[in-house]
FILO-186558 format. One line per 3 residues: number of its first residue (from 0); their letters; for each residue x, y, z of N, C-alpha, C. Coordinates in pm, whole numbers, padded with zeros to 5 digits. Each point is the difference from the previous one (the first is absolute). Example, Ala and Ser with C-alpha at 12.3 -4.5 7.8 and 13.67 -1.06 7.14 Angstrom:
<recs>
0	as	01319,-00569,00780,-00089,00119,00000,00090,00120,00000  -00035,00105,-00072,00082,00119,00006,-00077,00109,00073
</recs>
This chain:
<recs>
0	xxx	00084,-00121,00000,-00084,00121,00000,00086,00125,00000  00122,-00007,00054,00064,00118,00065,00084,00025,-00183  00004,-00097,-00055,00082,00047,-00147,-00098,00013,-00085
3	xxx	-00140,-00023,-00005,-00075,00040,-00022,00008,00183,-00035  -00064,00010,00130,-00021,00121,00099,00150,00127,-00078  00101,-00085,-00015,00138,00088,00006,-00050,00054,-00168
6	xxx	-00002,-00100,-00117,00005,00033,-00132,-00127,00081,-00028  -00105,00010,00074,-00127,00069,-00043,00031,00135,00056  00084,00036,00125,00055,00144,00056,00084,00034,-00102
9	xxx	00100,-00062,-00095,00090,00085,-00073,-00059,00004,-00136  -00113,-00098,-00018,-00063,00025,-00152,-00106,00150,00037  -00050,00006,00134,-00048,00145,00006,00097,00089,00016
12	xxx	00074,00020,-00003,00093,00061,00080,00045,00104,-00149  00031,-00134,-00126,00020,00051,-00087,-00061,00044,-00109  -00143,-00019,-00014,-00111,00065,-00024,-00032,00147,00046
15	xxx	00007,-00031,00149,-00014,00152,00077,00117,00111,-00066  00141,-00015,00002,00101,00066,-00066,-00030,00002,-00157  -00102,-00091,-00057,00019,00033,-00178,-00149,00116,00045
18	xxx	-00077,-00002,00061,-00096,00106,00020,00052,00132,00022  00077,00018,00107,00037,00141,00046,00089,-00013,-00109  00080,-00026,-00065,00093,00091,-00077,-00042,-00032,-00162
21	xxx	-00127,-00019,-00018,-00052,-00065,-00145,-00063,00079,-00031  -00187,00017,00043,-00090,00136,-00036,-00064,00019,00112  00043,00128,00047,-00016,00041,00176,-00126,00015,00001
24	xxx	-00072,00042,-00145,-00150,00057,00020,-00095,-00126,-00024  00071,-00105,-00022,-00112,-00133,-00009,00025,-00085,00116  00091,-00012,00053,00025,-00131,00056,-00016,00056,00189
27	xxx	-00031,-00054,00055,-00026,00045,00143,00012,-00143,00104  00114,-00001,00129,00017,-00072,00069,-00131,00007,00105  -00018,-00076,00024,-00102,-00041,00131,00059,-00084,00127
30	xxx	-00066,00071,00084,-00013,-00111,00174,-00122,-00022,00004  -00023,-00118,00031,-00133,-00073,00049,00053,-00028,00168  -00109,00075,00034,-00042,-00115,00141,-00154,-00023,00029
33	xxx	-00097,-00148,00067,-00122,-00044,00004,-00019,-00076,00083  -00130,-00048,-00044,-00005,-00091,00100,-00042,-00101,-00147  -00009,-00139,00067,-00082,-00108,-00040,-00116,-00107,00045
36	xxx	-00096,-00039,-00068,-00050,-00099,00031,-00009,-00144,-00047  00062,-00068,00082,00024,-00133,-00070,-00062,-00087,00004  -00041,-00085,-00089,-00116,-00127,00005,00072,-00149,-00044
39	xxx	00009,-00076,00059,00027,-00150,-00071,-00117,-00114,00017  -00029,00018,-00129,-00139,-00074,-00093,00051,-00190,00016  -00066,-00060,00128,00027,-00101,-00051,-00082,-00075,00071
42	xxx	-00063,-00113,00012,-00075,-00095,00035,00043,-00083,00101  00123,00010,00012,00119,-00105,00116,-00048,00051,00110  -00010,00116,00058,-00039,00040,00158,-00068,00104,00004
45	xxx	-00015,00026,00078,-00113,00156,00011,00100,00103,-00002  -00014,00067,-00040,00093,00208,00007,-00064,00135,00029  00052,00087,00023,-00056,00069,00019,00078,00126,-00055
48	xxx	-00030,00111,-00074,00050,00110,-00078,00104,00066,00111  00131,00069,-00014,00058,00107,00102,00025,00136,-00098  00056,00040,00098,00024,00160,-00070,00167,-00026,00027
51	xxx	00115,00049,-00125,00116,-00007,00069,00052,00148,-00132  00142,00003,00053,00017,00141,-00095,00076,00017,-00107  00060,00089,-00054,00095,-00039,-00179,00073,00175,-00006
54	xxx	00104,-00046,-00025,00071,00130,-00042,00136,-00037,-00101  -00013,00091,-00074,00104,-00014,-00084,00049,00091,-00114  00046,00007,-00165,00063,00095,-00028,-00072,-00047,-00173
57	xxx	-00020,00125,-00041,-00069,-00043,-00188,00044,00141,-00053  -00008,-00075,-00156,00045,00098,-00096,-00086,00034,-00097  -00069,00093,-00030,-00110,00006,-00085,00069,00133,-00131
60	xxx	-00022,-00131,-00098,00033,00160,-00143,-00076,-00040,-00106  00000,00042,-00102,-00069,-00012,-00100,00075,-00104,-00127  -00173,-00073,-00064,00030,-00093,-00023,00009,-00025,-00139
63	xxx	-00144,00069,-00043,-00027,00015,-00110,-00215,00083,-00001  00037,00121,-00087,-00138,00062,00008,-00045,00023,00123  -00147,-00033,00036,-00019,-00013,00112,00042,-00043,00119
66	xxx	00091,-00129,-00075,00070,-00130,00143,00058,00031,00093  00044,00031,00094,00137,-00031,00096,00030,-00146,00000  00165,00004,00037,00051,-00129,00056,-00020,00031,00154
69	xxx	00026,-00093,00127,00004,00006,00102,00072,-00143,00016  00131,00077,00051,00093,-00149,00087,00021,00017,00113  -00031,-00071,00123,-00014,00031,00139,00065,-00153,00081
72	xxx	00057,00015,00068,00048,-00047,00110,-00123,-00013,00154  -00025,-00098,00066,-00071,00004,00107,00024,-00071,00067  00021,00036,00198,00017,-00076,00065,-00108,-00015,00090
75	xxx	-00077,-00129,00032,-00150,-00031,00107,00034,-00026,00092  -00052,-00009,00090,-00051,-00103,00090,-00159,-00056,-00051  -00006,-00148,00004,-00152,00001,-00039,-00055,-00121,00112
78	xxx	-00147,00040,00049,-00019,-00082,00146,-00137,-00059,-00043  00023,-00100,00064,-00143,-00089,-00048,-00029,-00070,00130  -00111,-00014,00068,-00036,-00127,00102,-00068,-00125,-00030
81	xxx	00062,-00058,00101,-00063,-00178,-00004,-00078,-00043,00091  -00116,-00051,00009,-00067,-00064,00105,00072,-00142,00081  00030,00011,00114,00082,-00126,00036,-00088,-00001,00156
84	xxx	00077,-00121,00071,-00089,-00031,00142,00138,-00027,00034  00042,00115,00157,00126,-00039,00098,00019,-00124,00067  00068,-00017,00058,00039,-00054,00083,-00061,-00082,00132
87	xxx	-00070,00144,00029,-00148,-00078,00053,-00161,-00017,-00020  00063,00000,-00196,-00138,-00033,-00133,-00074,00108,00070  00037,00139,00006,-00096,00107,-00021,00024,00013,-00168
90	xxx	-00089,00128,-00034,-00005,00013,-00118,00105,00211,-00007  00063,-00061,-00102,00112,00104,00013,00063,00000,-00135  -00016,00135,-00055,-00003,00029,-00116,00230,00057,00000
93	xxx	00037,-00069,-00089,00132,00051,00010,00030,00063,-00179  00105,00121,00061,-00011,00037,-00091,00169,-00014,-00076  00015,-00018,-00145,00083,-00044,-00045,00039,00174,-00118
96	xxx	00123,00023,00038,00081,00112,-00068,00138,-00045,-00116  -00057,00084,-00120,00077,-00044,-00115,00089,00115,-00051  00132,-00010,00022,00103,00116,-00044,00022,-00019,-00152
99	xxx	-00001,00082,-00060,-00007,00001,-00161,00035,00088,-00063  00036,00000,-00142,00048,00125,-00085,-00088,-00065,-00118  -00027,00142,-00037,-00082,-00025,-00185,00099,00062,-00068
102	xxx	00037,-00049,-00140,00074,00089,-00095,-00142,00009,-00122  -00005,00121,-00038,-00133,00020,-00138,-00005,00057,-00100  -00006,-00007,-00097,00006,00058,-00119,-00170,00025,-00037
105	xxx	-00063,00118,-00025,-00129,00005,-00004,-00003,00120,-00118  -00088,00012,-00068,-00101,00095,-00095,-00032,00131,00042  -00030,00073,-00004,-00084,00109,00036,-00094,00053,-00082
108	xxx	-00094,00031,00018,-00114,00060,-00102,00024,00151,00069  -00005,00073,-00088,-00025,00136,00066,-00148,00043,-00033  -00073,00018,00078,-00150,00072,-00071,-00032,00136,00060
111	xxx	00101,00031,00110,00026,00190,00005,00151,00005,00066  00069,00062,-00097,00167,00058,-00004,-00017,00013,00178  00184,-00119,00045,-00039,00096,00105,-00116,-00014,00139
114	xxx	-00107,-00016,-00037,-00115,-00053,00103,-00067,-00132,00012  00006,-00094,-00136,-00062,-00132,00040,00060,-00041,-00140  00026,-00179,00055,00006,-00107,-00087,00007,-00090,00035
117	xxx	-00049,-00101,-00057,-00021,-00145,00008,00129,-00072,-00046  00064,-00143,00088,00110,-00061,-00016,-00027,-00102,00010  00028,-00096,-00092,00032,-00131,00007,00120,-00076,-00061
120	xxx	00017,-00119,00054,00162,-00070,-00014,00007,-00113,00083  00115,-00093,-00016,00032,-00117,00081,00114,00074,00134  -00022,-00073,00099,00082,00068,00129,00028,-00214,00034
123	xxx	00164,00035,-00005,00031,-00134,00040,00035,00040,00168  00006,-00087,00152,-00014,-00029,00097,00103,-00092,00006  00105,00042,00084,00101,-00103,00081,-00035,00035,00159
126	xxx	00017,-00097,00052,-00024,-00076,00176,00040,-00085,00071  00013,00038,00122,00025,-00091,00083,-00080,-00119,00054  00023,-00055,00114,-00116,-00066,00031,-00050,00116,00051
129	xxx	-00158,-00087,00036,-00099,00043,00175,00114,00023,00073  -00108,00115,00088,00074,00002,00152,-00110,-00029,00106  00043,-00031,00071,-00145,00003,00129,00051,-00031,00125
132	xxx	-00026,00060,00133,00036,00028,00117,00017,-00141,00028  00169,-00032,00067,00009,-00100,00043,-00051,-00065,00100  -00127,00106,00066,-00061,-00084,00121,-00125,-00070,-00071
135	xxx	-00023,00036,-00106,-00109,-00102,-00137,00020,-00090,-00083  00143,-00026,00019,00062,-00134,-00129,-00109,-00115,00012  -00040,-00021,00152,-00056,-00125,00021,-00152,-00051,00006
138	xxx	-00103,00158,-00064,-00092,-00046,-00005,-00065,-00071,-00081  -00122,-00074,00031,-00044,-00085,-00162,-00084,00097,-00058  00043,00034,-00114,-00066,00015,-00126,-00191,-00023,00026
141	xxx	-00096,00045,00019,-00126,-00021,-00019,-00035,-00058,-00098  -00042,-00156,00017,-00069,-00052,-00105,00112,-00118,-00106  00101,00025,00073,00125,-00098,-00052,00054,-00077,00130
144	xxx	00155,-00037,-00011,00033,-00064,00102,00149,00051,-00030  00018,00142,-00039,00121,00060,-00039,00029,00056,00060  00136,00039,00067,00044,00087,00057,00013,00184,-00011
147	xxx	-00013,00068,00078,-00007,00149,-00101,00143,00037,-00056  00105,-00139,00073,00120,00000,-00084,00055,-00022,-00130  -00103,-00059,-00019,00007,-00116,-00118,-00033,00058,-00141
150	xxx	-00021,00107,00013,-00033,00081,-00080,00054,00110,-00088  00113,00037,00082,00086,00137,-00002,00086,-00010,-00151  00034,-00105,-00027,00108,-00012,-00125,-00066,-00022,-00127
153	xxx	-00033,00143,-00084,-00071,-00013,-00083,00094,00055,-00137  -00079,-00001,-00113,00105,-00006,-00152,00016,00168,00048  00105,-00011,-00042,00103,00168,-00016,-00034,00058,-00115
156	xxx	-00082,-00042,-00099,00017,00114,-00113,-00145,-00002,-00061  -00100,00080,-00008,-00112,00062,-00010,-00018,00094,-00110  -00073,-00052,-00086,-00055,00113,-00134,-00159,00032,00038
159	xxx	00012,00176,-00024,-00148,00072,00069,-00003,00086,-00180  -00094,-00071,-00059,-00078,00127,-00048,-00025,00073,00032  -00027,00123,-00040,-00041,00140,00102,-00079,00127,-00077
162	xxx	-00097,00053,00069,-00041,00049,-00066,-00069,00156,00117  00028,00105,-00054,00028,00131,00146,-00029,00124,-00074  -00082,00095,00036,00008,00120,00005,00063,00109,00093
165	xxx	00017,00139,-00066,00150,00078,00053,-00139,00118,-00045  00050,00093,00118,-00083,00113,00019,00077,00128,00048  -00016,00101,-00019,00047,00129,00097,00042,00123,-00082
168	xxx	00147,00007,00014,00034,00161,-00064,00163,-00047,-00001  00079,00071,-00074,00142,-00049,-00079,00062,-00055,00117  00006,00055,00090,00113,-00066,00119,-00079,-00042,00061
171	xxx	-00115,-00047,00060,-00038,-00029,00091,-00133,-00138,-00050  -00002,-00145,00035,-00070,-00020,-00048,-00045,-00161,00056  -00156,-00027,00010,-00041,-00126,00078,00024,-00142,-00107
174	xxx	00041,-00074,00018,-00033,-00123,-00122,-00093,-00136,00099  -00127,-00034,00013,-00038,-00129,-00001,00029,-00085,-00101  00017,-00131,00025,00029,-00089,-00090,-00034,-00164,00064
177	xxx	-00041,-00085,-00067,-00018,-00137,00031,00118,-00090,-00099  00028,-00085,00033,00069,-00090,-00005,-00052,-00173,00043  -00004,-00076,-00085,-00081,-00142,-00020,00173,-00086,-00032
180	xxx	-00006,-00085,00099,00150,-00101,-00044,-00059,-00150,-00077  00042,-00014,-00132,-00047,-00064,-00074,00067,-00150,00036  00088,00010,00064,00078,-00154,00032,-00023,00015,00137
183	xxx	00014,-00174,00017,-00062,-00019,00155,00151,00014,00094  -00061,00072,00086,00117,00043,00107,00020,-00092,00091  -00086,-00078,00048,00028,-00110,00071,00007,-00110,-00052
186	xxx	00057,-00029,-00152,00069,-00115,-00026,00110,-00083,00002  00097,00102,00094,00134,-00017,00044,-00059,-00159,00135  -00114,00056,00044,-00031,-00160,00108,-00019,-00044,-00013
189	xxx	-00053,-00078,-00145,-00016,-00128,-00048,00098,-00087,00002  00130,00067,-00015,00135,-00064,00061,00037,-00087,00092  -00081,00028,00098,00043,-00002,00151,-00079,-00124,00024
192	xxx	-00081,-00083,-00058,-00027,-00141,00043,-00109,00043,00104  -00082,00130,00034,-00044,00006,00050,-00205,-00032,00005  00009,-00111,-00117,-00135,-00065,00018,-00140,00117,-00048
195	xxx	00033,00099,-00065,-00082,00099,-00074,00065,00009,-00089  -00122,00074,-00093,00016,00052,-00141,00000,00156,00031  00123,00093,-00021,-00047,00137,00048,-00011,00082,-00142
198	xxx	-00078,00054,-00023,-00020,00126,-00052,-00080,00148,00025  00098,00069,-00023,-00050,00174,00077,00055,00078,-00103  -00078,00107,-00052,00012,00074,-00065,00019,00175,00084
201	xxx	00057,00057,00012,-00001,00123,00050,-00087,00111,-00011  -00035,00079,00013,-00088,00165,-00050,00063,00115,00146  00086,00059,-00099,00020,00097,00066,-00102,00138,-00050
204	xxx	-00043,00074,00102,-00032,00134,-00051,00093,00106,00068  00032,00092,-00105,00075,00111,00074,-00019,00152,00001  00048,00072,00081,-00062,00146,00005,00137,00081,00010
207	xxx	00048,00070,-00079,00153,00095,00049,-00011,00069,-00059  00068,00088,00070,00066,00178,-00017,00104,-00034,-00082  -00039,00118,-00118,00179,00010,-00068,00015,00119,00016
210	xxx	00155,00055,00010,00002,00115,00002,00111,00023,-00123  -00019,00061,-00132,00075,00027,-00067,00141,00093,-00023  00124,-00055,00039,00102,00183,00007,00039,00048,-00113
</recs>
């Protein structure tokens, strides 16, 4: 993940430098920071939606006519809960945190210079495992006979269609956007001999500030 992570900072890095010293009046760096809401779509256990947050760095210039390009860098946290029963089979929802970077190449529609456009594009996802409070490794799973451990080591690499609107005034500006992961994220546990068939699909929704300099 971490060489991942390294080649997508210097492929922005050098994008950002062909912007500022290319056409000052088209091309504009961005900071994002947000929040998120994360969903994992799957039938294996019960979940429950979290809110977690995203900040990071994009380059928006022109593409062609109306178009912009937009290449952006993003780093999440994304949080999702599980229904499980402790220790002493109460019912106790644990919640599982996913550290992540998106690299994206996306579209822009412009339909007012400047104040609004519509973006779409593929955003690939590298990751770690789950995390989840080590005083919860050991609950069962609701409705399985799985551990809430048993779970954590999922596939590292994630393709999100995406599809987001961008609103505001030249420097200053909101983007919502959804994101649907078309490959199953929990197919890395089919591995594991662990007596299920897993498949989970992701849905992130997101809400961030850009601020253009």
């Amino acid at each position: 993940m971490k060489k991942a992570v390294l080649i997508s900072v210097i492929a922005l890095i050098s994008f950002t430098v062909s912007a500022q010293y290319g056409y000052r009046d088209s091309n504009r760096i961005g900071i994002t920071v947000g929040v998120n809401q994360f969903s994992m779509n799957t039938a294996n256990f019960t979940t429950n939606s979290e809110m977690g947050w995203n900040a990071g760095l994009s380059v928006r210039g022109n593409f062609y006519d109306n178009w912009d390009m937009v290449y952006a860098l993003q780093f999440s946290e994304n949080n999702f809960s599980v229904a499980t029963r402790n220790l002493l089979l109460m019912n106790e929802d644990v919640m599982y945190k996913l550290p992540s970077a998106q690299i994206s190449l996306q579209l822009s529609y412009i339909l007012i210079e400047d104040h609004l456009s519509i973006e779409l594009g593929p955003i690939v996802q590298v990751n770690g495992k789950f995390k989840i409070n080590s005083d919860n490794q050991n609950n069962i799973i609701s409705g399985t006979t799985l551990l809430a451990k048993d779970i954590v080591d999922i596939s590292k690499f994630n393709f999100y269609p995406t599809v987001g609107v961008t609103a505001g005034v030249k420097h200053f500006r909101i983007n919502v956007s959804y994101q649907y992961g078309v490959n199953n994220m929990l197919g890395n546990l089919n591995n594991k001999n662990l007596g299920v068939n897993f498949k989970g699909n992701p849905g992130i929704m997101n809400g961030n500030v850009i601020i253009y300099l």
